[in-house]
MDAnalysis code that builds the backbone (N, CA, C; Angstrom):
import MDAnalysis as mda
import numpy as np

u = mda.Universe.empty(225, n_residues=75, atom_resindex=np.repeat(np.arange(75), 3), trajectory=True)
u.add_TopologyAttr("name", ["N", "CA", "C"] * 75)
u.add_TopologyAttr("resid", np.arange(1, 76))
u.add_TopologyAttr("resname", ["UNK", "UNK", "UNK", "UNK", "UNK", "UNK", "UNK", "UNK", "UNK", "UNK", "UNK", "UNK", "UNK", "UNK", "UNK", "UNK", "UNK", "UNK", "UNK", "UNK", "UNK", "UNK", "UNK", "UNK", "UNK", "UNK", "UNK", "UNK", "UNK", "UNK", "UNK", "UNK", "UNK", "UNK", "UNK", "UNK", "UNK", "UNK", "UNK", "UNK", "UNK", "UNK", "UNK", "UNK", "UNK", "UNK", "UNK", "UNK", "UNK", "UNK", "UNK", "UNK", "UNK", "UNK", "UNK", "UNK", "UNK", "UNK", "UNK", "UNK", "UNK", "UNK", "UNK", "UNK", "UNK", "UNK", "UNK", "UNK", "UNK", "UNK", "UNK", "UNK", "UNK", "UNK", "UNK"])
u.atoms.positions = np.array([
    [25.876, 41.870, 10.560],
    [25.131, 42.959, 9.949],
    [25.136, 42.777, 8.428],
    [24.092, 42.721, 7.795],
    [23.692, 42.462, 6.324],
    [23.771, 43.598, 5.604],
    [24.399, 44.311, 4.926],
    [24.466, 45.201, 4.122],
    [23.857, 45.160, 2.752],
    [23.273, 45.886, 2.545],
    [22.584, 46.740, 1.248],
    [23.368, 47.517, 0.644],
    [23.396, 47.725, -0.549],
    [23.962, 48.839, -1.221],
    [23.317, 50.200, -1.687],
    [24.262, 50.862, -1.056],
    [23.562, 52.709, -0.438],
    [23.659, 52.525, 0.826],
    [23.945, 51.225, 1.688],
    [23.448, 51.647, 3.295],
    [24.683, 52.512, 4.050],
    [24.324, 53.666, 5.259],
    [25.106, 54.386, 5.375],
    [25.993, 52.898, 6.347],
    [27.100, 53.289, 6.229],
    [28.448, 52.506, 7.462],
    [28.784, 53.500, 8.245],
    [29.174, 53.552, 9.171],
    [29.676, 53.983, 10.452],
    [31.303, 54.133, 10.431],
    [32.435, 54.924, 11.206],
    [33.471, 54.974, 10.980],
    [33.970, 53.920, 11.904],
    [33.672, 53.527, 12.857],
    [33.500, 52.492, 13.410],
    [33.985, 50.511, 12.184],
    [32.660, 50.987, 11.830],
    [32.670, 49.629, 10.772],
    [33.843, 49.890, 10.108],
    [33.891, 50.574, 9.132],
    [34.697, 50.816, 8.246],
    [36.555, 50.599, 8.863],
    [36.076, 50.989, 10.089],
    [37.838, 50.814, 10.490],
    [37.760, 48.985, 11.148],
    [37.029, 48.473, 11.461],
    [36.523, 47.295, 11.454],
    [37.131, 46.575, 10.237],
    [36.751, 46.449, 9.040],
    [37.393, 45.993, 7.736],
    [38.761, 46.091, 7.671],
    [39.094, 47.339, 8.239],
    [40.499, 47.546, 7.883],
    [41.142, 46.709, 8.847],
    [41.081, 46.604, 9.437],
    [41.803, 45.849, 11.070],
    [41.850, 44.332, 10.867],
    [40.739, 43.914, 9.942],
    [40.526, 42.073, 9.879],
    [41.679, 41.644, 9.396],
    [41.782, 42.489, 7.901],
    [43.080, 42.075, 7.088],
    [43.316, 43.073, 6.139],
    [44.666, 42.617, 5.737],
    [44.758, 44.165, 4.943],
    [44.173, 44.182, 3.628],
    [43.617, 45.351, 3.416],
    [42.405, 45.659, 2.720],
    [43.312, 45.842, 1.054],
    [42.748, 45.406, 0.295],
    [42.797, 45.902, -1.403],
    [42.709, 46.855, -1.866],
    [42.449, 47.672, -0.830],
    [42.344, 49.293, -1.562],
    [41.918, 49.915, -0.453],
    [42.888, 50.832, 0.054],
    [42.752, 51.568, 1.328],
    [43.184, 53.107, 0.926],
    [42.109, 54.064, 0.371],
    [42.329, 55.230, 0.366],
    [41.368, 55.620, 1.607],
    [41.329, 57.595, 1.652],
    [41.281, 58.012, 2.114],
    [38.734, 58.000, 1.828],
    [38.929, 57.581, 0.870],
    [37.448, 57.701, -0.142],
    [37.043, 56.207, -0.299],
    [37.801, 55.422, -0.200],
    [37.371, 54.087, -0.478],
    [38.170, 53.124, -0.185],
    [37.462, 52.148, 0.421],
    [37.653, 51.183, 1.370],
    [37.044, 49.216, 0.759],
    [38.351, 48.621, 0.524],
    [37.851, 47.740, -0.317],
    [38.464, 45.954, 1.094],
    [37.674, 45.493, 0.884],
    [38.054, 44.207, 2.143],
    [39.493, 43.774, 1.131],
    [40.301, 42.521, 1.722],
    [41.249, 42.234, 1.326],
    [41.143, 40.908, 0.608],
    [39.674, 40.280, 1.076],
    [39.705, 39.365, 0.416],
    [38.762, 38.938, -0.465],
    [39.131, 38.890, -1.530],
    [37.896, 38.894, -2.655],
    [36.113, 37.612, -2.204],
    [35.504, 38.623, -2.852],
    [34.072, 37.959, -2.760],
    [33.693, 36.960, -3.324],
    [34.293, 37.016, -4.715],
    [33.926, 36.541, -5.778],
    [34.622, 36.838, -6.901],
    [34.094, 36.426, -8.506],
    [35.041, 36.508, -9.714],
    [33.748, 36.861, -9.977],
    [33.942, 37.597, -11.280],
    [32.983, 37.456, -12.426],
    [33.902, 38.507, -13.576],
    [32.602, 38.308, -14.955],
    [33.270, 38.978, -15.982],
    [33.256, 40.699, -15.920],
    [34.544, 40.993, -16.364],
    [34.317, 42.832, -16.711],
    [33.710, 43.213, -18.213],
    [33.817, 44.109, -18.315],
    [33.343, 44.372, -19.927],
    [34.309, 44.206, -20.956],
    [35.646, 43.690, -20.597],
    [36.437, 43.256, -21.863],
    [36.214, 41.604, -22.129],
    [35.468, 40.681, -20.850],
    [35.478, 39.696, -20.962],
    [36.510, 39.114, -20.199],
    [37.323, 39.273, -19.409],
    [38.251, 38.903, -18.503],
    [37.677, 38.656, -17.317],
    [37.802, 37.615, -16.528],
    [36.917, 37.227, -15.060],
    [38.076, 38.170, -14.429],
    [37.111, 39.168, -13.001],
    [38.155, 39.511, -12.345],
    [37.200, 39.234, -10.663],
    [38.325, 39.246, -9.725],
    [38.073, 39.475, -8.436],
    [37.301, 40.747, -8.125],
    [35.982, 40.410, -7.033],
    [35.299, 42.023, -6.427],
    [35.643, 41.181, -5.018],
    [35.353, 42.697, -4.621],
    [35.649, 43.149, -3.182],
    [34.184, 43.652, -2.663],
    [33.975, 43.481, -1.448],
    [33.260, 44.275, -0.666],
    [33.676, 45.740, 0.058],
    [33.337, 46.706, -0.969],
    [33.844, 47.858, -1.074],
    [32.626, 48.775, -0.417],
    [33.244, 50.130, 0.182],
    [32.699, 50.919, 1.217],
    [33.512, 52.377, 0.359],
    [32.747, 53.113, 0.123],
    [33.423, 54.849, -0.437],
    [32.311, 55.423, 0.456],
    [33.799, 56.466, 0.551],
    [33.061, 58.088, 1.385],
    [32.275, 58.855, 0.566],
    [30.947, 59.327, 0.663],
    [30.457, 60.144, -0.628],
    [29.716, 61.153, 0.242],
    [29.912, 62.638, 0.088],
    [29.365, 63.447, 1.010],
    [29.425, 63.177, 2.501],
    [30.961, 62.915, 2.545],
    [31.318, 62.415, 3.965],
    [30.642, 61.868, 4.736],
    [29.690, 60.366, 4.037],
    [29.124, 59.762, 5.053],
    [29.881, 58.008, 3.932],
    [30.105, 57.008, 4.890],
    [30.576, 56.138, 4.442],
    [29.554, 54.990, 3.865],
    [29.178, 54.837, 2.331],
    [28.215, 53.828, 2.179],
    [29.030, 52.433, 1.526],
    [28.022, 51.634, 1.795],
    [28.156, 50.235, 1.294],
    [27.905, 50.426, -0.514],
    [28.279, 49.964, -1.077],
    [28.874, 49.821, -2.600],
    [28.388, 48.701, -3.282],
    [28.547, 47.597, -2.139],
    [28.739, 46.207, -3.087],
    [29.736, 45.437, -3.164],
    [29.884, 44.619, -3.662],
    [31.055, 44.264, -4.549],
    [31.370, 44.464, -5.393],
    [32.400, 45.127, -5.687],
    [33.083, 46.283, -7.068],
    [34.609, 45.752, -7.602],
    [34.913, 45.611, -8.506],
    [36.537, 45.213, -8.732],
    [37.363, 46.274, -8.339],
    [38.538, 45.848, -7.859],
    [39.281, 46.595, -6.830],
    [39.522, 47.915, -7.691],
    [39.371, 48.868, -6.976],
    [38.866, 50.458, -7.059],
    [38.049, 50.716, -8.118],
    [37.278, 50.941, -8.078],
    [35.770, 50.384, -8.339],
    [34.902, 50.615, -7.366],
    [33.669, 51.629, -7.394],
    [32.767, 51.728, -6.767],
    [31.166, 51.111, -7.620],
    [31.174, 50.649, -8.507],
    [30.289, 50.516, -9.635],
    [30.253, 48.782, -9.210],
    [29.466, 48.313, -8.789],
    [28.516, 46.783, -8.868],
    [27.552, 46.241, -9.528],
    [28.330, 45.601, -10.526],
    [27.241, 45.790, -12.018],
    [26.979, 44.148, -11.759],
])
């Protein structure tokens, strides 16, 4: 399944991620995979690791992107 960012996830999926491996950021609001996607730069200029991250927003679970760990923002 190809994800978009905004697409709704299922609680299903989401507990899916969690189960593969342990996740980088496992709150109750946001849900980050464990193993990074990729590097790139932040805004201080430091390369960091993103995640394929999932947050609860109006209690429905969407796809994010890849965001640096806690981090919902995929710039």
């Amino acid at each position: 399944m190809e994800l978009k960012v905004g697409d709704i996830m299922t609680e299903e999926h989401v507990d899916d991620w969690v189960n593969v491996l342990p996740p980088a950021t496992y709150r109750a609001d946001l849900v980050q995979l464990g193993e990074p996607y990729s590097h790139r730069e932040d805004e201080n200029g430091r390369w960091r690791a993103t995640y394929p991250t999932a947050a609860k927003i109006a209690g429905q679970w969407r796809y994010m992107g890849n965001c640096f760990r806690g981090s919902t923002e995929a710039k």
